[in-house]
C-alpha positions in Angstrom: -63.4 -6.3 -10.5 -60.1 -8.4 -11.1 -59.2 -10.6 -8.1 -55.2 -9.1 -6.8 -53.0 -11.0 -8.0 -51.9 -13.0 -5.2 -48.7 -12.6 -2.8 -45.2 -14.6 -4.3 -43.7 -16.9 -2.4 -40.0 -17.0 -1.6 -39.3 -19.7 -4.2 -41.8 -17.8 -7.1 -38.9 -14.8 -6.4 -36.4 -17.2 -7.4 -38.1 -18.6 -9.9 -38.7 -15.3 -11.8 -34.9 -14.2 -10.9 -34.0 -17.8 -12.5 -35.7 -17.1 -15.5 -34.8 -14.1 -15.9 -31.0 -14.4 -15.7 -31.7 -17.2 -18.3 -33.4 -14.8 -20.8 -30.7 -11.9 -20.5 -27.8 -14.9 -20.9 -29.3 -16.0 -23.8 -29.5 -12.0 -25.4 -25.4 -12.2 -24.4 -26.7 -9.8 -21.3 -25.9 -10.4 -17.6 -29.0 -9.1 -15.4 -27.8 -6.7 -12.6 -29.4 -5.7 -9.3 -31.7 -2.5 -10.5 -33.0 -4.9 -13.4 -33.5 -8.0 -11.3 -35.6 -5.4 -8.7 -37.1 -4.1 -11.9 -38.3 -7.3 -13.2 -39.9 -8.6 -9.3 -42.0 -5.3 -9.4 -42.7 -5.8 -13.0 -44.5 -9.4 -12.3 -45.4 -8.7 -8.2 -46.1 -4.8 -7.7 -46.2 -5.0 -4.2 -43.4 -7.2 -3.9 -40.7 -5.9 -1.1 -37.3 -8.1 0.0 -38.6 -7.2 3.6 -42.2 -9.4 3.3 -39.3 -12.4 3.5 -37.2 -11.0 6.1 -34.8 -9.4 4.3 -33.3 -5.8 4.8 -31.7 -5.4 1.5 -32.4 -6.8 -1.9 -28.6 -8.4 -2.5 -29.5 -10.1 0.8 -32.1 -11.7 -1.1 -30.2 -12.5 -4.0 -27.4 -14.0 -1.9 -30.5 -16.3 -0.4 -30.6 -17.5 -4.3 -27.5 -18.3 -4.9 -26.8 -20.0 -1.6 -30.3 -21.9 -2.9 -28.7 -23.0 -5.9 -31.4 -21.2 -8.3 -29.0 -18.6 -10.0 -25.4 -17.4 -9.3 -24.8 -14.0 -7.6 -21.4 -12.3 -9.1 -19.8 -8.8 -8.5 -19.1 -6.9 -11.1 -17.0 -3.4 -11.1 -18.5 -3.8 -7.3 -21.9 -4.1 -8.5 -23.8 -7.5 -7.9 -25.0 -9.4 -11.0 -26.9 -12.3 -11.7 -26.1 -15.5 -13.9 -27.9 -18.5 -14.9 -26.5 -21.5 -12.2 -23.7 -23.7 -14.1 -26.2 -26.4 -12.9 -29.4 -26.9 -11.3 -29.4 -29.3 -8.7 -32.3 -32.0 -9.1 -33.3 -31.4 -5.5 -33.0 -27.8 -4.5 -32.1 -26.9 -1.5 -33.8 -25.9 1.8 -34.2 -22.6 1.4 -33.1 -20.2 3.6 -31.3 -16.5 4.1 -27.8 -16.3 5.5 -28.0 -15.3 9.7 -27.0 -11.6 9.8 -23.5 -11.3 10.2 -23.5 -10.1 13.7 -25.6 -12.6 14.8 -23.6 -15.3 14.1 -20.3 -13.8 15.4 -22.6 -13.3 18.4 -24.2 -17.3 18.6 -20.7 -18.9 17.5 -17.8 -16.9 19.6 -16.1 -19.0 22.1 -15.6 -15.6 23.7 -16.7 -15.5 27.3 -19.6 -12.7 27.2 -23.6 -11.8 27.6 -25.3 -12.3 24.1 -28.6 -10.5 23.1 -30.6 -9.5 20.6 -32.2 -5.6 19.8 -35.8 -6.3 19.3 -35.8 -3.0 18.3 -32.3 -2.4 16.0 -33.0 -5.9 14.6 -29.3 -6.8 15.8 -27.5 -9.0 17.7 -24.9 -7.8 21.0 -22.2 -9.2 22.4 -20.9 -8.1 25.8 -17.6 -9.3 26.7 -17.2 -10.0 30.1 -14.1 -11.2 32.4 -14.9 -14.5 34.6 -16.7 -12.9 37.2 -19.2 -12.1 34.3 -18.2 -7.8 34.7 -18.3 -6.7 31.4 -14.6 -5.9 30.4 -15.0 -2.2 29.7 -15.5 -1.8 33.7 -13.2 -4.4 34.5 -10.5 -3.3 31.9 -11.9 -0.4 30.9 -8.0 1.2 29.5 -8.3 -1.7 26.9 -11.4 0.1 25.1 -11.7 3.7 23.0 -14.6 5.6 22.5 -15.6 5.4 19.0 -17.3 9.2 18.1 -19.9 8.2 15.4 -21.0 10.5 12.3 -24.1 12.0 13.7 -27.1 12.5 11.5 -26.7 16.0 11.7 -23.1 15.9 10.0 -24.5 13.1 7.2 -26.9 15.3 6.0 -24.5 18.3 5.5 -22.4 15.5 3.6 -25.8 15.0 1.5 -26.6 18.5 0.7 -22.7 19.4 0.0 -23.3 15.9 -2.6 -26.0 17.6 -3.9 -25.1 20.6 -4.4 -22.0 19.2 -6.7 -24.9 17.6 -9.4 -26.9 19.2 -12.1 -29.2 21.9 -11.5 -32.3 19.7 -12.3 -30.7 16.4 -9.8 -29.6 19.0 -7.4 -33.8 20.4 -7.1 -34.7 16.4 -6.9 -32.0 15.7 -4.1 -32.8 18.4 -1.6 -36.5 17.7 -2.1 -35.5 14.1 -0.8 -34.2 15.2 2.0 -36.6 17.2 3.5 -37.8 14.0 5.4 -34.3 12.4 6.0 -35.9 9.4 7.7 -38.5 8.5 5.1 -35.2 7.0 2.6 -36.7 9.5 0.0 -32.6 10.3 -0.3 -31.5 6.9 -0.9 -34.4 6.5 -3.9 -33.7 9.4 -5.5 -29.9 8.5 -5.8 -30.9 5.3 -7.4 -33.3 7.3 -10.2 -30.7 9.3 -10.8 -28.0 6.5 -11.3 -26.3 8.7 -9.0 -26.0 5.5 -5.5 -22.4 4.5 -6.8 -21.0 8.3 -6.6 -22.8 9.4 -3.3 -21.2 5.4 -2.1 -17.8 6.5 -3.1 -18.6 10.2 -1.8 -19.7 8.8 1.8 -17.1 6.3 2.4 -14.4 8.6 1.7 -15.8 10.9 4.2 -16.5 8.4 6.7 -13.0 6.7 6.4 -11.5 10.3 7.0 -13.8 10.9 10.3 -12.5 6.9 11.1 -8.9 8.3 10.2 -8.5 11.5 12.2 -10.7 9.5 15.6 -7.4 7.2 15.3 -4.7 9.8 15.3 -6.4 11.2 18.3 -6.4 8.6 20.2 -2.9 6.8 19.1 -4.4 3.8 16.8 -2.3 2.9 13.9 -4.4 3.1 10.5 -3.8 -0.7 10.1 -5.8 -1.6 13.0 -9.2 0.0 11.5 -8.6 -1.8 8.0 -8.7 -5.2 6.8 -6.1 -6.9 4.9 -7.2 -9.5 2.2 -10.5 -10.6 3.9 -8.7 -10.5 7.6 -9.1 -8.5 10.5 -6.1 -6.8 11.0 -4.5 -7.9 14.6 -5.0 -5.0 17.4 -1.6 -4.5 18.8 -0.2 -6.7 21.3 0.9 -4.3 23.9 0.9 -0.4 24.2 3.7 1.9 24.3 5.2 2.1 27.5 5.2 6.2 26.6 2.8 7.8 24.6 3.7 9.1 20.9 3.9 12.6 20.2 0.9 14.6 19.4 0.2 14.7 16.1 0.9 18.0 14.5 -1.1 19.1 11.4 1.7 17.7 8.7 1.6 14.5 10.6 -2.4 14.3 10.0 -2.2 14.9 6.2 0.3 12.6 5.5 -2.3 9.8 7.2 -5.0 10.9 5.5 -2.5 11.1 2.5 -1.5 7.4 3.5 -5.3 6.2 4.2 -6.2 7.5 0.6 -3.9 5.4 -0.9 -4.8 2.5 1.0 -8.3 2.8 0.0 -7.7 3.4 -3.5 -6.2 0.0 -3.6 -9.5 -1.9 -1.6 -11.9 -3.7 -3.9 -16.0 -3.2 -3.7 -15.9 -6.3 -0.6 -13.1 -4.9 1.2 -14.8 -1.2 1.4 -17.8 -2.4 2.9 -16.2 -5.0 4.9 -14.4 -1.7 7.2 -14.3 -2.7 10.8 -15.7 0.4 12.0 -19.4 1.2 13.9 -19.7 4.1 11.2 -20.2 1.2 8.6 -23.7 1.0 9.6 -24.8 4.3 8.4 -22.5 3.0 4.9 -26.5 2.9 3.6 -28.5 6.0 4.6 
């Protein structure tokens, strides 16, 4: 019996990634994400991003690029990997990037109680006033419920998706979901080279819920988007009356407005949204 082969380390990952970006520059090729997954599995069949820590493959990838072993690009919104201009002599310590809400959370100079979700796998910030009373009970008109997109309404998103494909991708898509939790979804999307569409599909949907929760509760559009790369600014005082209620005319011409907003956003932007609902961006 043929001893297994053994486990990769983190720089053998690279190392194959490395190589492999080499090989498909030198066919005139540039080796994208599916491929670069592809080609890990190919040499380590058991290999998974998450044995290193890492929740998603790009977060991997970005890991070897920040390394120095190959450069990570974006392509039509797509990451892609190409051979480094230069390979340092000495690499790098290498290491992954700190989750993004983890290092708001350990660099803010905000005053606040910081913790992290053993559970979640997330840091949390709770901003407090001197005293140390979290603001919401302190100044609790200065927050707004946010009303998430329940599992319940993603999945009728997911079967409505579904039900838009072929016959034969329709069959494997509702077979996925028949265990929502177990990502069977998610993996059928990606045999099907159907991920980008059901992307574009769910972050219309979710920037429409994000859209009409602002209208109902007087939030300008502008203050749920970013504008190149920045937060936009939350206004500086409220009215000292409240605006009309929106009729219906009034909320199609924001969704009409948020559309075109949107459609102007690159792959970074989109997934950058400063909304809670971008967590569930990735059923």
């Amino acid at each position: 019996m043929s001893e297994p082969a053994p486990s990769p380390s983190l720089s053998d990952v690279f190392d194959a990634l490395q190589e492999a970006s080499r090989a498909a520059a030198a066919a005139g090729r540039v080796l994208h994400g599916p491929q670069a997954k592809k080609t890990l599995t190919t040499l380590y069949p058991d290999f998974s991003e998450r044995a290193f820590g890492y929740k998603k493959f790009v977060e991997l990838l970005r890991a070897g690029h920040d390394a120095g072993r190959f450069q990570l690009v974006t392509i039509d919104g797509h990451p892609h990997i190409v051979p480094a201009a230069a390979v340092p002599a000495k690499r790098p310590r290498e290491q992954g990037r700190l989750k993004a809400d983890l290092w708001t959370t350990v660099v803010s100079w905000d005053t606040g109680l910081r913790y992290w979700d053993r559970k979640r796998r997330r840091a949390i910030f709770v901003p407090t006033d001197e005293a140390g009373i979290p603001l919401w009970e302190s100044a609790p008109s200065d927050f707004v419920p946010v009303d998430p997109v329940l599992m319940q309404q993603q999945l009728e998103w997911m079967v409505d998706f579904a039900s838009g494909q072929t016959d034969a991708e329709q069959a494997v898509l509702l077979e996925s979901l028949k265990d929502p939790a177990s990502g069977a979804f998610k993996r059928a999307l990606g045999e099907l080279n159907l991920a980008g569409a059901w992307r574009t599909r769910l972050r219309q949907r979710v920037t429409e819920h994000a859209a009409d929760w602002a209208a109902r509760h007087d939030l300008a559009p502008t203050s749920i988007l970013e504008s190149d790369g920045r937060v936009a600014p939350r206004p500086a005082s409220r009215p000292s009356s409240p605006p009309p209620q929106a009729d219906s005319s009034d909320l199609e011409r924001l969704r009409t407005r948020m559309h075109r907003v949107i459609n102007q956003m690159n792959y970074n932007e989109l997934s950058a949204l400063q909304i809670p609902a971008s967590y569930l961006l990735e059923p």
